[in-house]
N, C-alpha and C positions, 0 to 999 in steps of 0.2 A: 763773700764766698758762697753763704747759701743762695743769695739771690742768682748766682749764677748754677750754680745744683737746679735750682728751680726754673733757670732756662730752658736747660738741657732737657729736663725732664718733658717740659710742656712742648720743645720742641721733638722733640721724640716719640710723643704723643698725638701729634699732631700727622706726622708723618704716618705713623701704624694707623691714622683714622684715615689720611686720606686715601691710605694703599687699601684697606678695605671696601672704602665707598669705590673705589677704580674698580674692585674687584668684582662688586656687586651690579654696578655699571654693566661692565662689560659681559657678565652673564646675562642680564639685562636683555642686552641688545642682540645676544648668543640664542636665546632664548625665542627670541619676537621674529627676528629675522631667519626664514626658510635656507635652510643649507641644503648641499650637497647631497641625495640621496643615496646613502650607503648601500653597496652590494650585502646583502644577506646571505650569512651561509647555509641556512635552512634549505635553498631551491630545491634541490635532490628530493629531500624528503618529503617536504610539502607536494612536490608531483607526482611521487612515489603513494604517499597518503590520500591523494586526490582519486589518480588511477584505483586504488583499492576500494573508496568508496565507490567509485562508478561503475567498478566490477559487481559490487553488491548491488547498488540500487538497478540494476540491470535484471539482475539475480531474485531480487523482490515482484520487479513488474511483471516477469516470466511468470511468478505463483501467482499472482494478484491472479492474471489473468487465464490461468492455469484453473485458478478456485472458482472466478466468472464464468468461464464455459461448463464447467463440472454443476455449478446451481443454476445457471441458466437453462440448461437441458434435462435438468432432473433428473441426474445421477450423482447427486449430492450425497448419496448412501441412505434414505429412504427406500424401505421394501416395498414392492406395490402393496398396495392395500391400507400404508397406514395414514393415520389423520394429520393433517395439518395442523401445526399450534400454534 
């Protein structure tokens, strides 16, 4: 009778090792091999976030070159008369 208890057990054991090693397997191969590329539901936002930064960096270049004409011309806010440092 224990010999047979002792079947059961190692078969039983045997079984829950091989369902693991499938399991790992098969992430495995889930893992390596390129699926399906999922629709993201970020799109909105990310365009939405895009467009805003391009509003600013738009908004930037206008002063950049706002500040370039204003010191290229020397009306940088220097009075006549004073020194250069």
């Amino acid at each position: 009778m224990m010999g047979f208890v002792t079947a059961l057990v190692m078969a039983g054991a045997t079984v829950v090792g091989l369902v693991i090693l499938g399991v790992i397997f098969l992430l495995g191969i889930r893992l390596l091999r390129p699926g399906p590329n999922r629709p993201r539901g970020g799109d909105e936002e990310e365009a939405r976030l895009l467009q805003e930064i391009h509003r600013s960096l738009t908004r930037l270049e206008e002063r950049v070159e706002t500040l370039e004409t204003l010191v290229l011309d020397g009306k940088g806010g220097r009075q006549a008369g004073e020194d250069e440092r």
